[in-house]
PyMOL Python script that loads the backbone (N, CA, C, O; Angstrom):
from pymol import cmd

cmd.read_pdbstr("""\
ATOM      1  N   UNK A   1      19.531  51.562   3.590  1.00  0.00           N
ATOM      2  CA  UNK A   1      18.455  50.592   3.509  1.00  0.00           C
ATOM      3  C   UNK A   1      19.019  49.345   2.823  1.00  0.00           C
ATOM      4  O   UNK A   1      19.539  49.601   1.737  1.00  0.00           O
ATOM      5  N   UNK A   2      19.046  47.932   3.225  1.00  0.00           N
ATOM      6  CA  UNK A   2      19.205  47.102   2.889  1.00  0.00           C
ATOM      7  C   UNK A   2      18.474  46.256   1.383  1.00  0.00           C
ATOM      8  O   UNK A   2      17.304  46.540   1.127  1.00  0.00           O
ATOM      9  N   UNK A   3      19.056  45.463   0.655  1.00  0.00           N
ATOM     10  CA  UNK A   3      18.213  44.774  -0.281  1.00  0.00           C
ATOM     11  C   UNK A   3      16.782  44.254   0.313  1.00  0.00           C
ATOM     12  O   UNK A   3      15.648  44.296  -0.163  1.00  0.00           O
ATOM     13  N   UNK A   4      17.342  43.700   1.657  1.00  0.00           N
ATOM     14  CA  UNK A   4      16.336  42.648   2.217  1.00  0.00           C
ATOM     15  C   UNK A   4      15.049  43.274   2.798  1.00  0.00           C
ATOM     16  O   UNK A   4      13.947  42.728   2.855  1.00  0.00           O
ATOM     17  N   UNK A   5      15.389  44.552   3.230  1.00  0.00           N
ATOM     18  CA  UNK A   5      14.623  45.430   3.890  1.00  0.00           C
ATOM     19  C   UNK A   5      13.171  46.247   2.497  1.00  0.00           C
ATOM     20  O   UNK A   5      11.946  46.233   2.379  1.00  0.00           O
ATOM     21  N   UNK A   6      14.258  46.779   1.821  1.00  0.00           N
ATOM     22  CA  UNK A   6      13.628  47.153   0.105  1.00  0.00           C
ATOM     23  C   UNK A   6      12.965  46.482  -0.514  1.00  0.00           C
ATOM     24  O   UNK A   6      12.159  46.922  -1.333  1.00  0.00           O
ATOM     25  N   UNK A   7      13.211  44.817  -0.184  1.00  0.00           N
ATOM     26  CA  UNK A   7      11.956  43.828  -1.235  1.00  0.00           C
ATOM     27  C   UNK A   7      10.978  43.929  -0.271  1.00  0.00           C
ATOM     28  O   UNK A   7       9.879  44.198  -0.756  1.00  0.00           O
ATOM     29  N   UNK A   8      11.003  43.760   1.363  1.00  0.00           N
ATOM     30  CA  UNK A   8      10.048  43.531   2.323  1.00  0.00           C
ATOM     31  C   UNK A   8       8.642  45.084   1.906  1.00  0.00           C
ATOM     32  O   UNK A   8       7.446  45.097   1.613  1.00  0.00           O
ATOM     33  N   UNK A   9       9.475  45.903   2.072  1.00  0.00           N
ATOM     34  CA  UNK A   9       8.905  47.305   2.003  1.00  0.00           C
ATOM     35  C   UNK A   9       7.858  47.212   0.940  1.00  0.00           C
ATOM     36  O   UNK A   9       6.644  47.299   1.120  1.00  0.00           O
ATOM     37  N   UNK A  10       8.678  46.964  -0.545  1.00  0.00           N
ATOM     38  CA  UNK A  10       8.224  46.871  -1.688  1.00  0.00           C
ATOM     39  C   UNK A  10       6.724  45.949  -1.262  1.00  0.00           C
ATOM     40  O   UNK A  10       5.550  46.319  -1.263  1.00  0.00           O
ATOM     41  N   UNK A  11       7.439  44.425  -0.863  1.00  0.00           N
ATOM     42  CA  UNK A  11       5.997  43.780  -0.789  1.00  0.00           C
ATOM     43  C   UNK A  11       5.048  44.184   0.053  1.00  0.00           C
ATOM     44  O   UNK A  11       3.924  43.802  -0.271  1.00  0.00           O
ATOM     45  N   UNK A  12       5.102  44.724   0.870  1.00  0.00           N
ATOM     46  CA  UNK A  12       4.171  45.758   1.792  1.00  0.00           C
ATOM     47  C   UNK A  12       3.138  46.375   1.464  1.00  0.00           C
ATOM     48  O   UNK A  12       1.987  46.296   1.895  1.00  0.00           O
ATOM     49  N   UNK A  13       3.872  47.377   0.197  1.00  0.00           N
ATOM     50  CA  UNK A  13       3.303  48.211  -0.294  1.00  0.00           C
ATOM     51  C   UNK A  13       2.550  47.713  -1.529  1.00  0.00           C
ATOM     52  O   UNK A  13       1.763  48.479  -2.084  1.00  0.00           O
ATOM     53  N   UNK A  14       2.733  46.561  -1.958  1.00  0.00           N
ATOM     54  CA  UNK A  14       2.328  46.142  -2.948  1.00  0.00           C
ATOM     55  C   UNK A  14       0.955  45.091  -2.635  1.00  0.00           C
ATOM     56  O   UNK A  14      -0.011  44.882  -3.369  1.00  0.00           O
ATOM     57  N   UNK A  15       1.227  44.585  -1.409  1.00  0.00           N
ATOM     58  CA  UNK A  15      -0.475  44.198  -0.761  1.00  0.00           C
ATOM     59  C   UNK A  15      -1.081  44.705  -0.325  1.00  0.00           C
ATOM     60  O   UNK A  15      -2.181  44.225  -0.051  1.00  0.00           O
ATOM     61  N   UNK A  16      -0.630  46.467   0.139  1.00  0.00           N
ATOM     62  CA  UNK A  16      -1.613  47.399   0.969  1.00  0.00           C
ATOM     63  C   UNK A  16      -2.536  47.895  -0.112  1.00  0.00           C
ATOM     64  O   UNK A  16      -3.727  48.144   0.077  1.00  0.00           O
ATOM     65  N   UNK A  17      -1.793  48.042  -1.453  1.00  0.00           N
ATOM     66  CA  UNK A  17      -2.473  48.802  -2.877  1.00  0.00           C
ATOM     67  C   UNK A  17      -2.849  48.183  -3.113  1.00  0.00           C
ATOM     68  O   UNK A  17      -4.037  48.457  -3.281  1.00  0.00           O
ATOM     69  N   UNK A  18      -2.476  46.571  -3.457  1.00  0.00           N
ATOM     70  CA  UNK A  18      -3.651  45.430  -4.191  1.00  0.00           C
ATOM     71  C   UNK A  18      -4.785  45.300  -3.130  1.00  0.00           C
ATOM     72  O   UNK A  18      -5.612  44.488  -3.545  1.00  0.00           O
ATOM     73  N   UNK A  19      -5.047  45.689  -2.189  1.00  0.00           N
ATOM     74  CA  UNK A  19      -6.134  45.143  -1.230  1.00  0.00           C
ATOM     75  C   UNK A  19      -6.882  46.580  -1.464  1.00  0.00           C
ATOM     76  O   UNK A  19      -8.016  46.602  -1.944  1.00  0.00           O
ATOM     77  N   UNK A  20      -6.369  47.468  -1.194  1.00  0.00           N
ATOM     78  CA  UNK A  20      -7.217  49.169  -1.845  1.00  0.00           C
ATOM     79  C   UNK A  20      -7.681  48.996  -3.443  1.00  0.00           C
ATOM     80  O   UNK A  20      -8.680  49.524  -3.932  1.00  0.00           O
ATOM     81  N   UNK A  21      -6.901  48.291  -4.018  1.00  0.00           N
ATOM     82  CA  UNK A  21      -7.570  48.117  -5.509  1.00  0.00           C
ATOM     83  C   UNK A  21      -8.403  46.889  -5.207  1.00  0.00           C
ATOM     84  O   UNK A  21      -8.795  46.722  -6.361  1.00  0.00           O
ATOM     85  N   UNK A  22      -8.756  46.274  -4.783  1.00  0.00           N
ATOM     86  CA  UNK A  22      -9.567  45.137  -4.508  1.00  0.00           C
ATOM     87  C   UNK A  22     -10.671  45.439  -4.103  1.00  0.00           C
ATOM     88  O   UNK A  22     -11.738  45.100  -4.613  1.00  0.00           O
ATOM     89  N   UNK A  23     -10.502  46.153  -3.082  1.00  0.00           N
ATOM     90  CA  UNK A  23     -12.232  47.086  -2.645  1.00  0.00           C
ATOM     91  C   UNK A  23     -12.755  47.553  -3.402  1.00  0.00           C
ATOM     92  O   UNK A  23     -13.928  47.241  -3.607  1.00  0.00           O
ATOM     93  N   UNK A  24     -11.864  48.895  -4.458  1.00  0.00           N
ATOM     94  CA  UNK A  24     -12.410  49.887  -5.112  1.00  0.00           C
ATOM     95  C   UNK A  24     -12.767  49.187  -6.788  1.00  0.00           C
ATOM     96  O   UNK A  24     -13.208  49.732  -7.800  1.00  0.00           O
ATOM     97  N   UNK A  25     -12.385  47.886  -6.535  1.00  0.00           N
ATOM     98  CA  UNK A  25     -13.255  47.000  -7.926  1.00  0.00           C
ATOM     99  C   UNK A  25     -14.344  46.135  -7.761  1.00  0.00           C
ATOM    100  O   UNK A  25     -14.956  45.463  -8.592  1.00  0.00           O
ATOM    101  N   UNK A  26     -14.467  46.246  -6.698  1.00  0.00           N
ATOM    102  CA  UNK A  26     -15.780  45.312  -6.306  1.00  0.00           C
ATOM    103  C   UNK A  26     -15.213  44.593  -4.651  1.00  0.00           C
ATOM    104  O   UNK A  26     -16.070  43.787  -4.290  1.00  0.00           O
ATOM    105  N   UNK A  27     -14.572  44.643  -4.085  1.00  0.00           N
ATOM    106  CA  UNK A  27     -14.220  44.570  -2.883  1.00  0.00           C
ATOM    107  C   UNK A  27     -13.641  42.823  -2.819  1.00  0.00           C
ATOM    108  O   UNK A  27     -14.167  42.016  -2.054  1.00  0.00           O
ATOM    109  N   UNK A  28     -12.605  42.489  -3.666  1.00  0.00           N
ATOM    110  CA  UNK A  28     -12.134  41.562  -4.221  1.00  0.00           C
ATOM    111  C   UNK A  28     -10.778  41.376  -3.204  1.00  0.00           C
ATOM    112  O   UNK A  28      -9.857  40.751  -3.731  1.00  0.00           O
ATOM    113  N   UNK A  29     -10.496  41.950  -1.490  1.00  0.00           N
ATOM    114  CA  UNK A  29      -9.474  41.578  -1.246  1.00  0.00           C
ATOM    115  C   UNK A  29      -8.269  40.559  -1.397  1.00  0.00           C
ATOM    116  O   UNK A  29      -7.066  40.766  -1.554  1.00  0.00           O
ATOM    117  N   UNK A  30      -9.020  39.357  -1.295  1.00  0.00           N
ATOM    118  CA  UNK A  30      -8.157  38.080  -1.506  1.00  0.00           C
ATOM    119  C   UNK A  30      -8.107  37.876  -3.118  1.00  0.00           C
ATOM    120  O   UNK A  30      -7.224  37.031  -3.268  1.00  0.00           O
ATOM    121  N   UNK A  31      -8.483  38.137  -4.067  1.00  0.00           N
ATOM    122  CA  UNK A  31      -8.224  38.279  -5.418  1.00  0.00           C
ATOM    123  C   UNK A  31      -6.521  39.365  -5.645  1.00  0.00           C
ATOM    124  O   UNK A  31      -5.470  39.145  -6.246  1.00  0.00           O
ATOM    125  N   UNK A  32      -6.898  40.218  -5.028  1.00  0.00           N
ATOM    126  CA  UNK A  32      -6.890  41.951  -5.048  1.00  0.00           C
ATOM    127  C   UNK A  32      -5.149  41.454  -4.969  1.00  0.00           C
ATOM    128  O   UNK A  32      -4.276  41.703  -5.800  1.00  0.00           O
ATOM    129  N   UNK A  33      -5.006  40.556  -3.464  1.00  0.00           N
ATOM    130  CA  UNK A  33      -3.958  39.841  -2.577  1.00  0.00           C
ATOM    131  C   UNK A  33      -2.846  39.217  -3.705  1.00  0.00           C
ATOM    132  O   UNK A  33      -1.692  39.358  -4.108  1.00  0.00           O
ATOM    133  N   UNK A  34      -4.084  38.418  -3.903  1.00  0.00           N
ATOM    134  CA  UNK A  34      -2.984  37.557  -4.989  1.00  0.00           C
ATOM    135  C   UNK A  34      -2.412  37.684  -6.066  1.00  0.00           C
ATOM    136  O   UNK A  34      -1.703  36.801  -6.548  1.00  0.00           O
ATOM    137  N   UNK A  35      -2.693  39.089  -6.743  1.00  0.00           N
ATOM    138  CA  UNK A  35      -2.112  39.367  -7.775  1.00  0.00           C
ATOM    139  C   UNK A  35      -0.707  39.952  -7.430  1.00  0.00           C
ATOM    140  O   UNK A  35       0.369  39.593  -7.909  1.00  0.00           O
ATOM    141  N   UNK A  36      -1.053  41.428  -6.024  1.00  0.00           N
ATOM    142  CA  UNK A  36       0.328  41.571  -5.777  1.00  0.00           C
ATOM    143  C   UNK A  36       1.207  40.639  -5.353  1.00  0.00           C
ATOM    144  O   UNK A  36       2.397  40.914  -5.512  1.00  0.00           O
ATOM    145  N   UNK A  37       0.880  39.433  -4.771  1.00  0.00           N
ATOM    146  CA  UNK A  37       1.656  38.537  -4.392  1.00  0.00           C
ATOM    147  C   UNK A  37       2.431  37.693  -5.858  1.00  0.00           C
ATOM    148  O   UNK A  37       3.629  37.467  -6.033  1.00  0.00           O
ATOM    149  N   UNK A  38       1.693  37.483  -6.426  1.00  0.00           N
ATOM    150  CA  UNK A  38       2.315  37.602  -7.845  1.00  0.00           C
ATOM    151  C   UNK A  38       3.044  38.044  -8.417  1.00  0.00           C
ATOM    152  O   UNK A  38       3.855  37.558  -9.206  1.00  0.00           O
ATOM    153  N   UNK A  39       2.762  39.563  -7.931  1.00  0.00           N
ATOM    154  CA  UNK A  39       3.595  40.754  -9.007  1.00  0.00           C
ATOM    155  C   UNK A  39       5.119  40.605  -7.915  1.00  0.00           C
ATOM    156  O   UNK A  39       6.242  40.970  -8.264  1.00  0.00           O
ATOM    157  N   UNK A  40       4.872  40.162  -6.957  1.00  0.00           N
ATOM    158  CA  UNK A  40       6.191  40.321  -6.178  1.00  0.00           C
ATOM    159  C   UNK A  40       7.025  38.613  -6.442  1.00  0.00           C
ATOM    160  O   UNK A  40       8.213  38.486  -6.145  1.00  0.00           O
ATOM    161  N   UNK A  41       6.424  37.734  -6.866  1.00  0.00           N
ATOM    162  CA  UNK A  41       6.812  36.276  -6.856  1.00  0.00           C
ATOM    163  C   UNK A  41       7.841  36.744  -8.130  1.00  0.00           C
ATOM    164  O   UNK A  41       8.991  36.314  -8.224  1.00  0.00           O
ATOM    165  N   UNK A  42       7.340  37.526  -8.922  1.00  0.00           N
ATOM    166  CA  UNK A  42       7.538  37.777 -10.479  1.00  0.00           C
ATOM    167  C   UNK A  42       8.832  38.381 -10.645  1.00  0.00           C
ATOM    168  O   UNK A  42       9.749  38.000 -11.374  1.00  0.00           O
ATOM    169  N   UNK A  43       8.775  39.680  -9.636  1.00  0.00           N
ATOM    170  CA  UNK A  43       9.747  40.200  -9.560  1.00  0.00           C
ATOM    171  C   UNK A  43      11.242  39.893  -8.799  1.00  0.00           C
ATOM    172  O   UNK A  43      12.396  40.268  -9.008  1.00  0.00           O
ATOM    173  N   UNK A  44      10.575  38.991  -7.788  1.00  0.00           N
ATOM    174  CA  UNK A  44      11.926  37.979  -7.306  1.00  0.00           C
ATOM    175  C   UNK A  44      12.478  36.961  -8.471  1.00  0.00           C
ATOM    176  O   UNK A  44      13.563  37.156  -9.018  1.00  0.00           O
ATOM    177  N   UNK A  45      11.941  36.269  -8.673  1.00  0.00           N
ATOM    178  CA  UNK A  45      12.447  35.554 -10.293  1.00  0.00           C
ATOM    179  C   UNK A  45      13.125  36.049 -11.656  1.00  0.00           C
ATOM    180  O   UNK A  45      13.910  35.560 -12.467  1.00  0.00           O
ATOM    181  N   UNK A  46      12.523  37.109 -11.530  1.00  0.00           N
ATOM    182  CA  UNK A  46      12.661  37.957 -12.729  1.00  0.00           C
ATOM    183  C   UNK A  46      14.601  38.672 -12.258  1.00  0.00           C
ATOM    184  O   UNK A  46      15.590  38.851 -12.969  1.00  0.00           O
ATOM    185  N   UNK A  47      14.400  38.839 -11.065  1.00  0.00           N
ATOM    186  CA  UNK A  47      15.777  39.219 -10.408  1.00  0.00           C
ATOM    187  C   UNK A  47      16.916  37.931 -10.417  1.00  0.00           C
ATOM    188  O   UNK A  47      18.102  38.262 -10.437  1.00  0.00           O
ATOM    189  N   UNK A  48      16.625  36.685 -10.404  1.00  0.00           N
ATOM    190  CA  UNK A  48      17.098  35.424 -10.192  1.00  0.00           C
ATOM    191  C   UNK A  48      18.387  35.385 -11.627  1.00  0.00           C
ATOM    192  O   UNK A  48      18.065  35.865 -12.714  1.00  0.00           O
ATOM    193  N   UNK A  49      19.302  34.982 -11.492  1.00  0.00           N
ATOM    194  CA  UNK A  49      20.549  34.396 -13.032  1.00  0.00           C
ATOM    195  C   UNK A  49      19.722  33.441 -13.744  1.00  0.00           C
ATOM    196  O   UNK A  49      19.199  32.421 -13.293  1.00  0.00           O
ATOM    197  N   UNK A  50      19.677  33.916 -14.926  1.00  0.00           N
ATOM    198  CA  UNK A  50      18.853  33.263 -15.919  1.00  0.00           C
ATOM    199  C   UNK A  50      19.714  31.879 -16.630  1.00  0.00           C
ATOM    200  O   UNK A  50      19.869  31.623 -17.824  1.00  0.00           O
ATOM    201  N   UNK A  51      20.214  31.085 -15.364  1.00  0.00           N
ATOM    202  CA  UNK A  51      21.276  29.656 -15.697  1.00  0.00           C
ATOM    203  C   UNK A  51      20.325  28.750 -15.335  1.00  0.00           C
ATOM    204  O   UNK A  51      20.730  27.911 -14.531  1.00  0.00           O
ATOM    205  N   UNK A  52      18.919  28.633 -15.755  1.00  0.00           N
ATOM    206  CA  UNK A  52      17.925  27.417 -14.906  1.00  0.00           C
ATOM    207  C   UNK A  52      17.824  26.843 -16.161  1.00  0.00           C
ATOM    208  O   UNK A  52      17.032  25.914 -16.006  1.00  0.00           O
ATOM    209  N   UNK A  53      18.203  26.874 -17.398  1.00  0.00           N
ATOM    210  CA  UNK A  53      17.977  25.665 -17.878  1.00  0.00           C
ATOM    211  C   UNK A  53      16.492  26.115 -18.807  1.00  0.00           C
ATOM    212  O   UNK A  53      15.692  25.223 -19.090  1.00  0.00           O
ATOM    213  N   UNK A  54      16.286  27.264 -19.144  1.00  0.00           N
ATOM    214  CA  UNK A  54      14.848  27.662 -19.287  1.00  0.00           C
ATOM    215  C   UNK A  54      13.758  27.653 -18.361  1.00  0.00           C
ATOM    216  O   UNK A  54      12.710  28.159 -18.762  1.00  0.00           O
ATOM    217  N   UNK A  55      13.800  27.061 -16.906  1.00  0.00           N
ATOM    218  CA  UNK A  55      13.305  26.620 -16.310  1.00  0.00           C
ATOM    219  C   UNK A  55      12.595  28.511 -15.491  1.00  0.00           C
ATOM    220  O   UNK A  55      11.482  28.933 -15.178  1.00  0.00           O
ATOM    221  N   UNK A  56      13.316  28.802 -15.479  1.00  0.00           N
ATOM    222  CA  UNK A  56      13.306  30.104 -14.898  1.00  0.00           C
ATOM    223  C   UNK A  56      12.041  31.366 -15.828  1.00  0.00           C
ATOM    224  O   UNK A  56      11.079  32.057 -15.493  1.00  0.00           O
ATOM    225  N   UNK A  57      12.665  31.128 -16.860  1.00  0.00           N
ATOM    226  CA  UNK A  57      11.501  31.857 -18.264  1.00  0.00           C
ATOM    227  C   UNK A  57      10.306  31.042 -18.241  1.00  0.00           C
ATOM    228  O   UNK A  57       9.273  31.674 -18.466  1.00  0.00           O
ATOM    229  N   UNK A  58      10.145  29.483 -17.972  1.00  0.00           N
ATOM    230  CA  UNK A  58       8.674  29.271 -18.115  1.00  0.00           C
ATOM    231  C   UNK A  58       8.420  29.455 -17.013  1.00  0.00           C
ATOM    232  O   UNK A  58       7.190  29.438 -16.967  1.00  0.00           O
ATOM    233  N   UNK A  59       8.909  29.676 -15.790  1.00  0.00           N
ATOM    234  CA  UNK A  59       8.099  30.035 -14.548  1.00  0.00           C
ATOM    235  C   UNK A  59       7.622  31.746 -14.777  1.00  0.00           C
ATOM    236  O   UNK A  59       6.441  32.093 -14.748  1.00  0.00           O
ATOM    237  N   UNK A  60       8.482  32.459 -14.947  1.00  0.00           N
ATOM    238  CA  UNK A  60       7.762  33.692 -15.295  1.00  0.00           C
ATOM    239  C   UNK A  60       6.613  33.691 -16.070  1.00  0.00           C
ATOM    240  O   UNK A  60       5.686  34.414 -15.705  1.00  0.00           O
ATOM    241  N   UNK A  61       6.424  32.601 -17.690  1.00  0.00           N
ATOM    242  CA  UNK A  61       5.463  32.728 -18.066  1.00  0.00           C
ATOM    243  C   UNK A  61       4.074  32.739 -17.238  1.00  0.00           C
ATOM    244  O   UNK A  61       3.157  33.554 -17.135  1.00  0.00           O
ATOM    245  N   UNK A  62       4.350  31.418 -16.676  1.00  0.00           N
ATOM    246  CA  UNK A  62       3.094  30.687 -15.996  1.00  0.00           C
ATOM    247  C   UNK A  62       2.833  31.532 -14.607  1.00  0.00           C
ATOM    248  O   UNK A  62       1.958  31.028 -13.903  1.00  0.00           O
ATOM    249  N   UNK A  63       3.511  32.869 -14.032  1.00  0.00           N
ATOM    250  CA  UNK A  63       3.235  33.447 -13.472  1.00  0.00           C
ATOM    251  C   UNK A  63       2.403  34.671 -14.297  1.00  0.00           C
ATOM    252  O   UNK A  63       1.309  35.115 -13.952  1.00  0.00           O
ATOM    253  N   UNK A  64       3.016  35.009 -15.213  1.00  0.00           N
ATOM    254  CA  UNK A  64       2.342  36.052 -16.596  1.00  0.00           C
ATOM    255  C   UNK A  64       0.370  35.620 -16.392  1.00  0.00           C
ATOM    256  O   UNK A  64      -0.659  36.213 -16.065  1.00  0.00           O
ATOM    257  N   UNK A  65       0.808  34.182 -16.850  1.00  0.00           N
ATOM    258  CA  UNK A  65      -0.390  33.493 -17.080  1.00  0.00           C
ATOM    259  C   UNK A  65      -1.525  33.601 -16.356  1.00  0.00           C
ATOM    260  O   UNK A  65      -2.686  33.797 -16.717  1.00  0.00           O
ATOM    261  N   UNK A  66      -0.664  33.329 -14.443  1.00  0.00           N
ATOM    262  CA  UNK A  66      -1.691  33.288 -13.166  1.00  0.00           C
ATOM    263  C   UNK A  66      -2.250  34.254 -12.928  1.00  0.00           C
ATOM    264  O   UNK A  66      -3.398  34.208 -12.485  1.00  0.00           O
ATOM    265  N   UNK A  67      -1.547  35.527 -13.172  1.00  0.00           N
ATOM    266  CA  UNK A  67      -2.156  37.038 -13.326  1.00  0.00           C
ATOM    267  C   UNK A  67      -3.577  37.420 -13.828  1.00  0.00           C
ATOM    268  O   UNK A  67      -4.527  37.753 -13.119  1.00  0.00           O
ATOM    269  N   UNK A  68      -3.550  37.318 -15.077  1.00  0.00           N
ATOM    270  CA  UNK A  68      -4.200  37.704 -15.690  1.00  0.00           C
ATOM    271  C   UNK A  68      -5.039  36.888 -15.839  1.00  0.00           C
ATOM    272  O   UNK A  68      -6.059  37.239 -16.431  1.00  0.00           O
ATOM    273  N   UNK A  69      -4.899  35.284 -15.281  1.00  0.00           N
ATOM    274  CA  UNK A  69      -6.112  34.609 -15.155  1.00  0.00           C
ATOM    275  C   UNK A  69      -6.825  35.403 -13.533  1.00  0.00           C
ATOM    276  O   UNK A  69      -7.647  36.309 -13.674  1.00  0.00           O
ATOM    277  N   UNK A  70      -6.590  35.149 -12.712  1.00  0.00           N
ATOM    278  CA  UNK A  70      -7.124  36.051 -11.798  1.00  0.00           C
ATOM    279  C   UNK A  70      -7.694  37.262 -11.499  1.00  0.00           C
ATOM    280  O   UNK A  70      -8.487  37.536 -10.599  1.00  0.00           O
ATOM    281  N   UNK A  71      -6.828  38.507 -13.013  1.00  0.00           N
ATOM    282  CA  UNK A  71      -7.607  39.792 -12.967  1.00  0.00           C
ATOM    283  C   UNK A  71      -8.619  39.267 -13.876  1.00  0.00           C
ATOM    284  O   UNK A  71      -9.548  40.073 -13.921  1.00  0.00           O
ATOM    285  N   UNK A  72      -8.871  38.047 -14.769  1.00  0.00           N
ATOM    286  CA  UNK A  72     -10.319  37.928 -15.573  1.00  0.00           C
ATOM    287  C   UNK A  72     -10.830  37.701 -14.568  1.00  0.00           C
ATOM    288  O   UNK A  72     -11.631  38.622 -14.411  1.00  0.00           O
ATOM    289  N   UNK A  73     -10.896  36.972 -13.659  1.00  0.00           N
ATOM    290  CA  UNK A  73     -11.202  36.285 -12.707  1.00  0.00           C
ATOM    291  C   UNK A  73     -12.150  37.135 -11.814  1.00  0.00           C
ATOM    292  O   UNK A  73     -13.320  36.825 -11.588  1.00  0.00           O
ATOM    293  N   UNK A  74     -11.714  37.904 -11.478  1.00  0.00           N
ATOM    294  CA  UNK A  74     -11.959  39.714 -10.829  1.00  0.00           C
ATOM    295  C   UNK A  74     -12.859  40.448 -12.009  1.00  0.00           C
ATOM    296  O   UNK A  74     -14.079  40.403 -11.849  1.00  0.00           O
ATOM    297  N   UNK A  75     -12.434  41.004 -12.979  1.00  0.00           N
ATOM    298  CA  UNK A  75     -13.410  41.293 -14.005  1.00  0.00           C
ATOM    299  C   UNK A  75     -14.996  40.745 -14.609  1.00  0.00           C
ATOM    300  O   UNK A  75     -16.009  41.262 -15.080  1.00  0.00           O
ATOM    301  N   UNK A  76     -14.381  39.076 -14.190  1.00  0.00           N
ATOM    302  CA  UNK A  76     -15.908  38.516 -14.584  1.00  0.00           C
ATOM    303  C   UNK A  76     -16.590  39.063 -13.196  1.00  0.00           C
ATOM    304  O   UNK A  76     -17.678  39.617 -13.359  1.00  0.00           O
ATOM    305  N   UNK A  77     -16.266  39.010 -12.314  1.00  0.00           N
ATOM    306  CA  UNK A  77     -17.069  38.849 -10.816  1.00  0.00           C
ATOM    307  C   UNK A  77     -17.666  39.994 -10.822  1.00  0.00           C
ATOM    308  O   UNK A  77     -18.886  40.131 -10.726  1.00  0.00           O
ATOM    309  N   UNK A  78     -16.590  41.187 -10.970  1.00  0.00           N
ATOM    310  CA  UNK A  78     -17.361  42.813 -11.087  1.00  0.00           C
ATOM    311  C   UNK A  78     -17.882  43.269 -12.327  1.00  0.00           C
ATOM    312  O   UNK A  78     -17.700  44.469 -12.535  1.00  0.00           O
ATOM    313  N   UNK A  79     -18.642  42.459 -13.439  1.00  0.00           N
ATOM    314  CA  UNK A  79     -19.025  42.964 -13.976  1.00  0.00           C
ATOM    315  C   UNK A  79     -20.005  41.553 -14.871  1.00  0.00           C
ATOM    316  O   UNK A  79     -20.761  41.823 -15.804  1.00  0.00           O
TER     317      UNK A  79
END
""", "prot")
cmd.dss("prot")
cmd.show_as("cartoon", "prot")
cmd.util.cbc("prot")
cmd.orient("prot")
C-alpha cells in the first residue's frame, strides 16, 4: 500500500465516521464534514518539516482553534 493511497483511505474513513457522528449528534453532516476534514488538514501539516519559519506551528494552532470552534458550534445547535 502506498503513502498516497494510506492518506486517501485514511481521509475516507475519516468523512464516512465524521458524517455517522454528525447524524448521531443531531444530524450535523456538513459540521460533522468539516471537522474530519480538519482532522485530516491537521494531520498533513503536522507530517510537513517543521523549517516554515513558525509558520507551520501557527497553522496547526489556528486549525486546533477551527475545530473546536465548530464542535461548539455543533454542541450549541444540539443542545
Amino acid at each position: 500500500m502506498t503513502t498516497s493511497f494510506a492518506r486517501k483511505a485514511l481521509l475516507g474513513t475519516a468523512i464516512a465516521a465524521s458524517m455517522g457522528i454528525g447524524y448521531a449528534i443531531g444530524a450535523q453532516p456538513h459540521m460533522a464534514e468539516t471537522v474530519g476534514l480538519l482532522q485530516s488538514a491537521r494531520a498533513e501539516l503536522a507530517a510537513a518539516t517543521p523549517n516554515k519559519g513558525g509558520h507551520r506551528e501557527r497553522a496547526l494552532g489556528m486549525i486546533d482553534q477551527a475545530i473546536a470552534e465548530v464542535r461548539a458550534g455543533m454542541a450549541f445547535a444540539g443542545g
